[in-house]
KOLVOBA-498580 format. One record per residue (C-alpha): x, y, z; residue in one letter; residue number from 1. Coordinates in Angstrom, 2 decimals. Layout:
REM KOLVOBA-498580
NODE        X        Y        Z  resn  resi
NODE        X        Y        Z     a   NUM
...
END
This chain:
REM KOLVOBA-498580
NODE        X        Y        Z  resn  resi
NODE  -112.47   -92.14   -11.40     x     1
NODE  -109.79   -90.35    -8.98     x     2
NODE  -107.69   -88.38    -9.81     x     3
NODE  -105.12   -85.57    -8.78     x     4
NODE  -107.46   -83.43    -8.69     x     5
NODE  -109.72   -83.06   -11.66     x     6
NODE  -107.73   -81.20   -13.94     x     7
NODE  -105.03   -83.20   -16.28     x     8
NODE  -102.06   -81.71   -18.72     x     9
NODE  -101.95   -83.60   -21.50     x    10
NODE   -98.51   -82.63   -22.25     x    11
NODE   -97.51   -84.14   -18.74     x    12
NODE   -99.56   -87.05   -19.34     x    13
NODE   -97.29   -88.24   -22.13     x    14
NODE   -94.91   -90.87   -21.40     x    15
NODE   -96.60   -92.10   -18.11     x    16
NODE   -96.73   -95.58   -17.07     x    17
NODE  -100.08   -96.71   -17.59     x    18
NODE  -100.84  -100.06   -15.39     x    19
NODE  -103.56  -102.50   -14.36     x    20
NODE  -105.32  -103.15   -10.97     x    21
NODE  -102.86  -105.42    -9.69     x    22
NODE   -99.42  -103.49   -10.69     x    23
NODE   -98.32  -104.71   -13.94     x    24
NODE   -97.29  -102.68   -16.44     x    25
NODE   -99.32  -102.52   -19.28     x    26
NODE   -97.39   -99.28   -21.09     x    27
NODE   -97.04   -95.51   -21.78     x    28
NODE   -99.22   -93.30   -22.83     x    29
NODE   -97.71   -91.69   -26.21     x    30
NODE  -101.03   -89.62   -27.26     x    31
NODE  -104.78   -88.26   -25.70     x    32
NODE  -107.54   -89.04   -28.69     x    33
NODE  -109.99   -85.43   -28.74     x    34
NODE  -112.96   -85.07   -30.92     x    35
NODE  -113.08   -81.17   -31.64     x    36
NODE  -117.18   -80.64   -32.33     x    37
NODE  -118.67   -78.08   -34.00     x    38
NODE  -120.50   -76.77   -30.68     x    39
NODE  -119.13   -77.24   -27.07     x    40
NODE  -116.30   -77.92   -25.54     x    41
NODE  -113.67   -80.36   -27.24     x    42
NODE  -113.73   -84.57   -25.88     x    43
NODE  -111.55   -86.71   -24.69     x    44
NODE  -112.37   -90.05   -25.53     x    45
NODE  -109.50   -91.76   -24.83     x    46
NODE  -105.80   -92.25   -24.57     x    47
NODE  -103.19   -93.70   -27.37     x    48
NODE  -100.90   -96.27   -25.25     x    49
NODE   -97.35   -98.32   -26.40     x    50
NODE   -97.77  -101.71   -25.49     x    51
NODE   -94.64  -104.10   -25.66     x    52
NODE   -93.65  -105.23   -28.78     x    53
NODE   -93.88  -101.14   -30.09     x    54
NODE   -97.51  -101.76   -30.94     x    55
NODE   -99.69   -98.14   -30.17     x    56
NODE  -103.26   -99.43   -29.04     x    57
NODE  -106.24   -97.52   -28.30     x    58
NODE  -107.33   -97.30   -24.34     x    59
NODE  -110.92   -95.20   -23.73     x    60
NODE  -110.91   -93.14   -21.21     x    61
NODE  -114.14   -95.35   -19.93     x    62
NODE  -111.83   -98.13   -19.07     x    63
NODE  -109.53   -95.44   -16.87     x    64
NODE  -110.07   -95.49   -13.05     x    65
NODE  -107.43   -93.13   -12.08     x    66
NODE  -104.79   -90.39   -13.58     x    67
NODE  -102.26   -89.92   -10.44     x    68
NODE   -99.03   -88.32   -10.71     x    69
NODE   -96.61   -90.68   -12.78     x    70
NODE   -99.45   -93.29   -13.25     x    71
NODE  -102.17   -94.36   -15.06     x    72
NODE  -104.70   -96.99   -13.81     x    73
NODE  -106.72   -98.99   -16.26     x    74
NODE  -109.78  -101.90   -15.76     x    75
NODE  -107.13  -104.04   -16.71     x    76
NODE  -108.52  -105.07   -20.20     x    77
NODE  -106.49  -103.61   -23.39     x    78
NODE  -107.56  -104.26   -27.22     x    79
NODE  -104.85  -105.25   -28.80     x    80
NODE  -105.40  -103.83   -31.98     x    81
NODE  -102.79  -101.60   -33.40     x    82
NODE  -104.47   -97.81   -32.87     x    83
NODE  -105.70   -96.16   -36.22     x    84
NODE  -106.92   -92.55   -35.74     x    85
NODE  -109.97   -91.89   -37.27     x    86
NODE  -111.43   -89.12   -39.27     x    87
NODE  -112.89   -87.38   -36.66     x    88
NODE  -110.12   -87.90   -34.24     x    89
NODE  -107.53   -85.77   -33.35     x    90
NODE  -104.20   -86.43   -31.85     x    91
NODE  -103.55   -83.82   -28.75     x    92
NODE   -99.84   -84.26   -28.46     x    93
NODE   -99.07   -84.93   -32.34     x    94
NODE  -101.77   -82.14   -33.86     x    95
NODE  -102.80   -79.78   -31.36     x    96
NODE   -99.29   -78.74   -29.62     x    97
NODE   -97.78   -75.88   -31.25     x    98
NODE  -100.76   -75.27   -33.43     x    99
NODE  -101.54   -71.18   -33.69     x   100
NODE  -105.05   -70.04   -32.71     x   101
NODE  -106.77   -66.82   -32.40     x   102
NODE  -108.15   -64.85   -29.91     x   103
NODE  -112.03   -64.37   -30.13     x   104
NODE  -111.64   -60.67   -28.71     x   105
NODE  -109.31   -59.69   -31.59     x   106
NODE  -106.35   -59.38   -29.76     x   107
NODE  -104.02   -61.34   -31.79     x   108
NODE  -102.70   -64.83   -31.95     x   109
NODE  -101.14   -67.55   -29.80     x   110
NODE   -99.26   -71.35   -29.80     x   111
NODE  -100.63   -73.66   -27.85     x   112
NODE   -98.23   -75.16   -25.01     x   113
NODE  -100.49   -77.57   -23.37     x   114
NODE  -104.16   -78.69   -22.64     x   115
NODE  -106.26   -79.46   -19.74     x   116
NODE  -108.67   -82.03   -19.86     x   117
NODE  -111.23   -82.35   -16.77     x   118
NODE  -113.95   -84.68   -15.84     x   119
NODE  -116.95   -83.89   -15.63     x   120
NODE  -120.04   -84.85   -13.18     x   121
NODE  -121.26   -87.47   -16.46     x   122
NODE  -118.18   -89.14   -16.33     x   123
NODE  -116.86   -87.59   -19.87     x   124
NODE  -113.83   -85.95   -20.38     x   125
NODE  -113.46   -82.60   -22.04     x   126
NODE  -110.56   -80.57   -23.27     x   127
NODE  -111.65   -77.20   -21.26     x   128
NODE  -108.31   -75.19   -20.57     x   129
NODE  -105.83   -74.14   -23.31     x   130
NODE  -101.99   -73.17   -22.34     x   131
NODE  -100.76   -70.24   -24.48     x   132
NODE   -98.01   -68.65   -24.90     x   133
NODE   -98.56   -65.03   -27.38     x   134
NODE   -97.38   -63.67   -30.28     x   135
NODE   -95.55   -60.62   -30.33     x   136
NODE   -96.66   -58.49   -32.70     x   137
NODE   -93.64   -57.77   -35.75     x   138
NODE   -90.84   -56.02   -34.38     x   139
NODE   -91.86   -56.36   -30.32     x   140
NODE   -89.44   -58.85   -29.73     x   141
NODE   -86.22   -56.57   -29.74     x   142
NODE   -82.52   -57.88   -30.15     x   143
NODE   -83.36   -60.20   -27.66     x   144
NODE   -85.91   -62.01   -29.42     x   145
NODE   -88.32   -61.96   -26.34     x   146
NODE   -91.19   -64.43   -25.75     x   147
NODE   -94.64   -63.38   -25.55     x   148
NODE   -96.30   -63.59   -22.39     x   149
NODE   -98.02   -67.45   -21.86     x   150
NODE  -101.79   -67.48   -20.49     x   151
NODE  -104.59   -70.02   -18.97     x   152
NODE  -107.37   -69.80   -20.89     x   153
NODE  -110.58   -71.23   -21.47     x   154
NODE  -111.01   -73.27   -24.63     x   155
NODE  -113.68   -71.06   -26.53     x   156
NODE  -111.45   -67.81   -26.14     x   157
NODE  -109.11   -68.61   -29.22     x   158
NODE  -110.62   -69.85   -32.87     x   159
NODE  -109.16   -72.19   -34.93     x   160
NODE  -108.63   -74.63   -32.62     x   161
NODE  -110.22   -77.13   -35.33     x   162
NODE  -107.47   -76.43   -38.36     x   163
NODE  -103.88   -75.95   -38.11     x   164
NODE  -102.22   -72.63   -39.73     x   165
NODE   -99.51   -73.21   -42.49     x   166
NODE   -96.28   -73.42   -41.00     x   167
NODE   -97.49   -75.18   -37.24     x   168
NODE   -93.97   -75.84   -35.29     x   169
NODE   -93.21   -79.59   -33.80     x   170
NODE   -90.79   -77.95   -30.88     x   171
NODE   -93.10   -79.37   -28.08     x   172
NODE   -94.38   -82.70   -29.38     x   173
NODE   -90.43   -83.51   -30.14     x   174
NODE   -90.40   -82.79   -26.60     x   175
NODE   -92.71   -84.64   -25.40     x   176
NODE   -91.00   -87.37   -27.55     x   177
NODE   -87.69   -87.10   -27.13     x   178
NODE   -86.71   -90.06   -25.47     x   179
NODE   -88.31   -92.18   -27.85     x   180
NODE   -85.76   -94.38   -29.82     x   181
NODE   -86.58   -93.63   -33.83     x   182
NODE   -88.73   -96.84   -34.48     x   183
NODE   -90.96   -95.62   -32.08     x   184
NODE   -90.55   -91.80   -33.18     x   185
NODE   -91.58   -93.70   -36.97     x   186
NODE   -94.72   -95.16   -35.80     x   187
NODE   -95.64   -91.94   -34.25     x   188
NODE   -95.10   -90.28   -37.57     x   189
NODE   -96.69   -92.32   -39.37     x   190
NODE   -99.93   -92.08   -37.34     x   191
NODE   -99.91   -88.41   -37.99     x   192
NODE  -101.55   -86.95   -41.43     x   193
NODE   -99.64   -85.95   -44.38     x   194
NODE   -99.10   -82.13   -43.61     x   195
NODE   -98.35   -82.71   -40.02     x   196
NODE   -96.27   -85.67   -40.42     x   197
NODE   -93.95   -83.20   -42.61     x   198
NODE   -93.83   -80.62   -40.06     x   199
NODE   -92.86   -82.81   -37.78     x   200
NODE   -89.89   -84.60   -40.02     x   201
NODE   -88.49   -80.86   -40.99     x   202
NODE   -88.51   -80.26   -37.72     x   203
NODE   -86.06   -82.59   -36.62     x   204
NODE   -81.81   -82.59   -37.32     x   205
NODE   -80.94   -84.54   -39.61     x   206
NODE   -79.11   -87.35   -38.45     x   207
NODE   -82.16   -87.60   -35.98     x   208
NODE   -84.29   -87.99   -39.20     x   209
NODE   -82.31   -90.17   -40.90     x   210
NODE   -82.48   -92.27   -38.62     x   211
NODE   -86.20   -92.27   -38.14     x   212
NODE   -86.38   -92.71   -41.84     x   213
NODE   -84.64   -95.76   -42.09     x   214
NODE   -87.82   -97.44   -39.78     x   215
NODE   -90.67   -95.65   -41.53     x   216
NODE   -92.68   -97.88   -44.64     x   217
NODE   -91.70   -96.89   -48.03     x   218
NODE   -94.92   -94.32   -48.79     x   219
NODE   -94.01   -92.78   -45.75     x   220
NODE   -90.09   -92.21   -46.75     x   221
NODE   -91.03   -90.86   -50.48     x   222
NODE   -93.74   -88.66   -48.52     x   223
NODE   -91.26   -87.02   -46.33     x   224
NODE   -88.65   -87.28   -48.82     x   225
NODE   -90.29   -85.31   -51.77     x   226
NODE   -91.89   -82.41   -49.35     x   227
NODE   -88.31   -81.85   -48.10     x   228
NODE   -86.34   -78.72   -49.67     x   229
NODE   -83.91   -79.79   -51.91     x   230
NODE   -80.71   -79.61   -50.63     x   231
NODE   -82.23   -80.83   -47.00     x   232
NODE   -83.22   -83.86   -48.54     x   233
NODE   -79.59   -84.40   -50.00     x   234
NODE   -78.16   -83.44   -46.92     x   235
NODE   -80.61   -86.34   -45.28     x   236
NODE   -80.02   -88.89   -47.81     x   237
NODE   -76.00   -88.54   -46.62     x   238
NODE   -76.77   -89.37   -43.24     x   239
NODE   -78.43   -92.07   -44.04     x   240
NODE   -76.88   -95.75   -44.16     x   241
NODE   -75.83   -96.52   -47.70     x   242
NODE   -78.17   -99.23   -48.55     x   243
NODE   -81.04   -97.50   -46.88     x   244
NODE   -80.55   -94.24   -49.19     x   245
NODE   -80.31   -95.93   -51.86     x   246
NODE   -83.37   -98.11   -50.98     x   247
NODE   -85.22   -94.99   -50.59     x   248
NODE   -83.74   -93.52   -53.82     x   249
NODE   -84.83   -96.79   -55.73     x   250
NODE   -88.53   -95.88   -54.96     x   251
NODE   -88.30   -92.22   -56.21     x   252
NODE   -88.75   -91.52   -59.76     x   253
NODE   -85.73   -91.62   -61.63     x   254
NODE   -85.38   -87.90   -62.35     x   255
NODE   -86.07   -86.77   -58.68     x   256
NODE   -83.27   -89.57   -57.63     x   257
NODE   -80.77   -88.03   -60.31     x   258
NODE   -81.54   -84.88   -59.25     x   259
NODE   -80.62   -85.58   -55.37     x   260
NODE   -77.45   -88.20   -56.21     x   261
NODE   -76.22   -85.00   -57.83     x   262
NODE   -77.22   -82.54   -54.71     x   263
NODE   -75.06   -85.49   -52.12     x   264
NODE   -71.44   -85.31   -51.58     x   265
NODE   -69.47   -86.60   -54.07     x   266
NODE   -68.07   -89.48   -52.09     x   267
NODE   -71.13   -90.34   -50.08     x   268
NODE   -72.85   -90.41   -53.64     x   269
NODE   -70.55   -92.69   -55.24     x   270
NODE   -71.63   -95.66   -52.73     x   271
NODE   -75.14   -94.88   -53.55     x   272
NODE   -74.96   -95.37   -56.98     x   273
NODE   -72.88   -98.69   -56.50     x   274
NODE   -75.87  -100.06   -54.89     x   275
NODE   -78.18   -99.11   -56.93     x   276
NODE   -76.57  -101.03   -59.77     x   277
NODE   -77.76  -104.18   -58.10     x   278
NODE   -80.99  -105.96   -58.26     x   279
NODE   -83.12  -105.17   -54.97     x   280
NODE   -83.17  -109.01   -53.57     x   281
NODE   -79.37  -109.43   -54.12     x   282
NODE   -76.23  -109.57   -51.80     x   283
NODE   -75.33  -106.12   -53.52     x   284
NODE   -78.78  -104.89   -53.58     x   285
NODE   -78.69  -105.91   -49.47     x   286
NODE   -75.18  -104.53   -48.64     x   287
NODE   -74.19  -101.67   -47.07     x   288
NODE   -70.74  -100.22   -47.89     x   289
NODE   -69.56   -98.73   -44.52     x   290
NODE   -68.51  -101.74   -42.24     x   291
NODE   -65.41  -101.73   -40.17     x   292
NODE   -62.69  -102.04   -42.50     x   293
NODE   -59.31  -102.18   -41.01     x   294
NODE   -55.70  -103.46   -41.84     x   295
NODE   -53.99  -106.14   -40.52     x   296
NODE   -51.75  -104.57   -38.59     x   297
NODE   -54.15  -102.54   -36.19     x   298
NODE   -54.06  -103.13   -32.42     x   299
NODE   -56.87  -105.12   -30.93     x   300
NODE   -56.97  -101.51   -28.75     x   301
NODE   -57.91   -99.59   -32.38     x   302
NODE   -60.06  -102.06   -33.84     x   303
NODE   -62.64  -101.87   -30.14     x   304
NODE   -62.59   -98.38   -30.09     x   305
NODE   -63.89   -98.66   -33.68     x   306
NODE   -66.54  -101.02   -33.08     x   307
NODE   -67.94   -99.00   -30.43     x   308
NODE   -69.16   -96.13   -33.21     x   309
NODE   -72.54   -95.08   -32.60     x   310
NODE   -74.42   -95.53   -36.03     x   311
NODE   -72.75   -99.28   -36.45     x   312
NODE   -75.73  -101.42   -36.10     x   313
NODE   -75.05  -104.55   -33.35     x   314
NODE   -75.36  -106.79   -36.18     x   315
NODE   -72.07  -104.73   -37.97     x   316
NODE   -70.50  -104.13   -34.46     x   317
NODE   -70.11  -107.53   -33.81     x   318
NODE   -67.11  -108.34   -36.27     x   319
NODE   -64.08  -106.12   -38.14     x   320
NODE   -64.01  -106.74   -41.63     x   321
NODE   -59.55  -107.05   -42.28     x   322
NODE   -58.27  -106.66   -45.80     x   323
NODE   -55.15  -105.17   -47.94     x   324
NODE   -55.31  -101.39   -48.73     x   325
NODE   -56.85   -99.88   -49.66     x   326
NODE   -59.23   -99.71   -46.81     x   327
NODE   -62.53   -97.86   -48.38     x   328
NODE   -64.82  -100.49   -50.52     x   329
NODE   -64.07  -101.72   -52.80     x   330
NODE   -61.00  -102.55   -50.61     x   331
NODE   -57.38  -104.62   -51.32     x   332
NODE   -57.49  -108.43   -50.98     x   333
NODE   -59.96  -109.44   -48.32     x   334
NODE   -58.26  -111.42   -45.96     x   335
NODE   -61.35  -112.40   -43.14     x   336
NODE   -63.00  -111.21   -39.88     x   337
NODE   -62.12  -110.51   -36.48     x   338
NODE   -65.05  -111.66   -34.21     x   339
NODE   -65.61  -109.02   -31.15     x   340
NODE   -65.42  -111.89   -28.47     x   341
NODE   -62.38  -112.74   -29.71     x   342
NODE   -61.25  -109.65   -29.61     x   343
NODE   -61.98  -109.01   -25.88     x   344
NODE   -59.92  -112.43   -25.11     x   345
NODE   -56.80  -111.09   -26.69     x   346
NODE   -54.24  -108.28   -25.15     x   347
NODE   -55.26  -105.05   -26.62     x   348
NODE   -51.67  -104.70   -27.84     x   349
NODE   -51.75  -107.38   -30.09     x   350
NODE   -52.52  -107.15   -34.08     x   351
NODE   -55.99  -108.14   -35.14     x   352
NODE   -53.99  -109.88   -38.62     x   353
NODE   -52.84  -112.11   -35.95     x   354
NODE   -56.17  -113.84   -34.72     x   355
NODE   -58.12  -113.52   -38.11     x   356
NODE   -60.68  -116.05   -39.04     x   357
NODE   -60.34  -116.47   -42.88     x   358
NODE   -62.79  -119.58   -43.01     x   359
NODE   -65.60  -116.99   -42.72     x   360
NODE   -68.51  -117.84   -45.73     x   361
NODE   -68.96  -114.81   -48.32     x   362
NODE   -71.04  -114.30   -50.73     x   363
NODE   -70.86  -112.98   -54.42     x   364
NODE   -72.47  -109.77   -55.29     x   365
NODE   -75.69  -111.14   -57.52     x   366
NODE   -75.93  -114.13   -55.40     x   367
NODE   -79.75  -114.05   -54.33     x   368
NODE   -81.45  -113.84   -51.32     x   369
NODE   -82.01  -116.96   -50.19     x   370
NODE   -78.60  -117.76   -50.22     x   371
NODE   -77.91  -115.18   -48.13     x   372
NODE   -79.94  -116.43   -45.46     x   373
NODE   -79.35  -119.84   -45.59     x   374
NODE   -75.73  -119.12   -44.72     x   375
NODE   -76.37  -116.63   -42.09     x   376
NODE   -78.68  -119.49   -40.49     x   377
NODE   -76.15  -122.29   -40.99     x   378
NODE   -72.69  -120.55   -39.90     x   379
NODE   -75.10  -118.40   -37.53     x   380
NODE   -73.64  -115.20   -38.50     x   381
NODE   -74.70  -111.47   -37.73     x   382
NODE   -73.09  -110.52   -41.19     x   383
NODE   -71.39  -111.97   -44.53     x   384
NODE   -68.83  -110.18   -46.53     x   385
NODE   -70.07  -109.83   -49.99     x   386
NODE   -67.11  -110.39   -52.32     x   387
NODE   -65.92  -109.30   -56.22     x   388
NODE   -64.36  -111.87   -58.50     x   389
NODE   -60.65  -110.62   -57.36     x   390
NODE   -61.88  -111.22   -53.49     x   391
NODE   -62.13  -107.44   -52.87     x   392
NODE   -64.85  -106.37   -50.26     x   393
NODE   -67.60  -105.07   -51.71     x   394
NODE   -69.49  -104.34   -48.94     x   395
NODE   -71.66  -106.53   -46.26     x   396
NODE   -75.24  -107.85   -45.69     x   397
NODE   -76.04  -107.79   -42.16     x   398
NODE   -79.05  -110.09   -40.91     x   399
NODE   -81.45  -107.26   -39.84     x   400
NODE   -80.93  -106.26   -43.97     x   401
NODE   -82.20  -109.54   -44.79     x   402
NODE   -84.94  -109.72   -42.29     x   403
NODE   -86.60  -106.32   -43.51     x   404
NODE   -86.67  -107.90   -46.92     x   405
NODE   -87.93  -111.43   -45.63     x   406
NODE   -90.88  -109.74   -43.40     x   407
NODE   -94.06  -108.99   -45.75     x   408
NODE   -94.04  -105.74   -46.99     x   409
NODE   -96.58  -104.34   -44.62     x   410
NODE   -94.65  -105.19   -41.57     x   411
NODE   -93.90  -101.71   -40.17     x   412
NODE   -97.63  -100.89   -40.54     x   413
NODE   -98.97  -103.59   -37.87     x   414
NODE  -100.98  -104.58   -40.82     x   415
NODE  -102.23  -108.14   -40.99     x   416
NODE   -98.14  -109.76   -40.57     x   417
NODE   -99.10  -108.74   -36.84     x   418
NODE   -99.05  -111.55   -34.48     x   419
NODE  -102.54  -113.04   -33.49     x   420
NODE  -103.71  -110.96   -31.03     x   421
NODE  -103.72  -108.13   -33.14     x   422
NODE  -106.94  -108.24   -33.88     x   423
NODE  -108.38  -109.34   -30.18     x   424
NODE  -107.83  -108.37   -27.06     x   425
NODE  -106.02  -109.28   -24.42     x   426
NODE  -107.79  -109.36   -20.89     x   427
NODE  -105.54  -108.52   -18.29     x   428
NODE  -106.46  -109.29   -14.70     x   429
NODE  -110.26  -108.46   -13.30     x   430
NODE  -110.83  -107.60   -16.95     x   431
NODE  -114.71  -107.83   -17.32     x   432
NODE  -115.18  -107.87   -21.40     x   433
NODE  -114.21  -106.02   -24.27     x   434
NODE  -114.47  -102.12   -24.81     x   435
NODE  -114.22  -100.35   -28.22     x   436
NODE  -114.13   -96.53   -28.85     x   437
NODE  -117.50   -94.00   -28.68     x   438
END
């Protein structure tokens, strides 16, 4: 294997382009698998890699002929199967950055920053340089709040490498993360374990988390959810989508999800609790209460600059919702949709009551799923406006609502709903069999 030369950060190493023999891009590497033994230095066995489709597969480091700068070169053969860390595995990036160890010669403690992996004569990669940065000792840092001094060091001058401290920071993996979007950020949470994957949630802002949240299976959600202080979780919950909080509130026990309606805003509350009247597999269980909602008499001009808000899903984006005041749900007299192409076509002076398409289908609140998507499919709409007896807007089901709840339940865990080749692999070119971990 060559290499620049033999020495590798594995902080650097995340996020490069890992590709086969002939040029084609296979993916990025997201994570370096280490087995920390009980005598010698710490291994390498191989590298966690995102494959299209957001699936995280497993790559050894035996089927890796080269680590350059920016690129990674691989035999060309990948496993398909969606990476689960074992027991004695440990993630570099998501376990092992920011983790405080100890120096052997008593000196005090230190974070780690970054590791160095190196390849040895045998062909095996071990973890043999740690970058530190050291603790001041209480009251060293002055007004200034000063940062200790960082250090090269050899692996077996610090202890505790092997188990985390309480209280292990996230700054750097976020960093190493942080242009993932927040699906990906969820499956890299939800590879971690329980204690990590909470340091790593409380680490981030909220509306970061919230949205990362939203993608993450339901254990995962109550997980994060129930280890979060009070108020922070309240404060979460509210920057959540409506239908997703109260999704995530539905799986809570009741007195926990009292406790935290009565923690939220007021006003951000009240929509809550108006979806969680509804049964879970119903227009109003599916809705979301925070469309674009605008009169009548609003300039084509307005009603863009509205859809163009950054938490309105493509699906929501793609129409404005027009009805009598008043304009919060449940709204005045709903009176139909504006579609966002025809929007564009029109003179941004113009009113958006004046090129309103009232023929839209809607949908009652307890009308079930499958009506719901049969007239999505039909009409071959992004959303339907869920209606009250006295045709007030209620609210809206969009169609990536109703796919979540039309995908088995295990879909966000690459369980078996995966595609076919989850469980093979996929031989790119020159590929000469298949290669497992060990």
């Amino acid at each position: 294997m060559s290499s620049t030369g033999s020495r590798v950060f594995v902080a650097r190493l995340a996020g490069t382009s890992v590709f086969d023999p002939v040029g084609d891009l296979v993916g990025r590497v997201r994570d370096v698998v280490v087995l920390l033994r009980a005598s010698g230095a710490p291994r390498a066995v191989g590298l966690v890699v995102e494959v299209p489709g957001r699936r995280r597969v497993f790559l050894p480091l035996t089927r890796v002929t080269s680590i350059d700068v920016g690129q990674v070169i691989s035999t060309g053969l990948v496993n398909m199967r969606r990476f689960e860390q074992r027991l004695a595995e440990t993630l570099a990036v998501g376990e092992l950055l920011d983790r405080t160890v100890e120096f052997t010669d008593g000196s005090g403690s230190a974070s780690i920053e970054d590791l160095a992996i190196e390849q040895q004569r045998s062909g095996d990669w071990l973890l043999t340089q740690l970058f530190v940065r050291r603790h001041l000792p209480a009251g060293k840092g002055g007004l200034l709040r000063r940062r200790g001094e960082t250090l090269v060091i050899s692996w077996d001058e610090v202890t505790s490498l092997s188990s985390g401290h309480e209280g292990q920071g996230a700054a750097l993996l976020l960093a190493a993360y942080e242009d993932l979007k927040p699906a990906d950020l969820a499956d890299v949470l939800h590879d971690l374990g329980a204690t990590r994957q909470l340091e790593v949630a409380t680490a981030l802002d909220n509306e970061r988390l919230a949205d990362v949240l939203e993608e993450l299976p339901e254990d995962d959600q109550v997980a994060i959810l129930s280890g979060l202080d009070r108020d922070r979780a309240a404060d979460v919950l509210e920057a959540m989508q409506p239908d997703d909080a109260a999704d995530l509130l539905g799986d809570l026990p009741q007195d926990e999800a009292a406790e935290l309606l009565g923690l939220m805003e007021p006003e951000e509350a009240r929509d809550v609790r108006r979806l969680l009247a509804y049964e879970d597999r119903t227009a109003g269980g599916l809705m979301t209460t925070d469309p674009v909602v605008l009169g009548p008499e609003t300039p084509i001009a307005a009603a863009l600059a509205h859809v163009r808000r950054q938490d309105l899903t493509p699906a929501l984006a793609s129409m404005v919702f027009v009805v009598r005041p008043p304009l919060e749900t449940p709204t005045g007299r709903f009176l139909g949709v504006v579609h966002l192409q025809r929007m564009l076509r029109e003179a941004p002076h113009e009113s958006i009551g004046s090129i309103v398409d009232s023929d839209i289908e809607s949908v009652a609140p307890h009308d079930p799923l499958l009506k719901v998507t049969r007239l999505l499919a039909t009409y071959n709409l992004l959303a339907l406006p869920v209606l009250d007896a006295e045709k007030r807007l209620l609210g809206v089901v969009s169609v990536d609502d109703v796919l979540d709840h039309l995908l088995p339940e295990d879909w966000r865990e690459g369980g078996p709903s995966d595609d076919a080749r989850s469980g093979g692999p996929v031989v790119m070119p020159h590929g000469r069999g298949v290669s497992g971990r060990g």
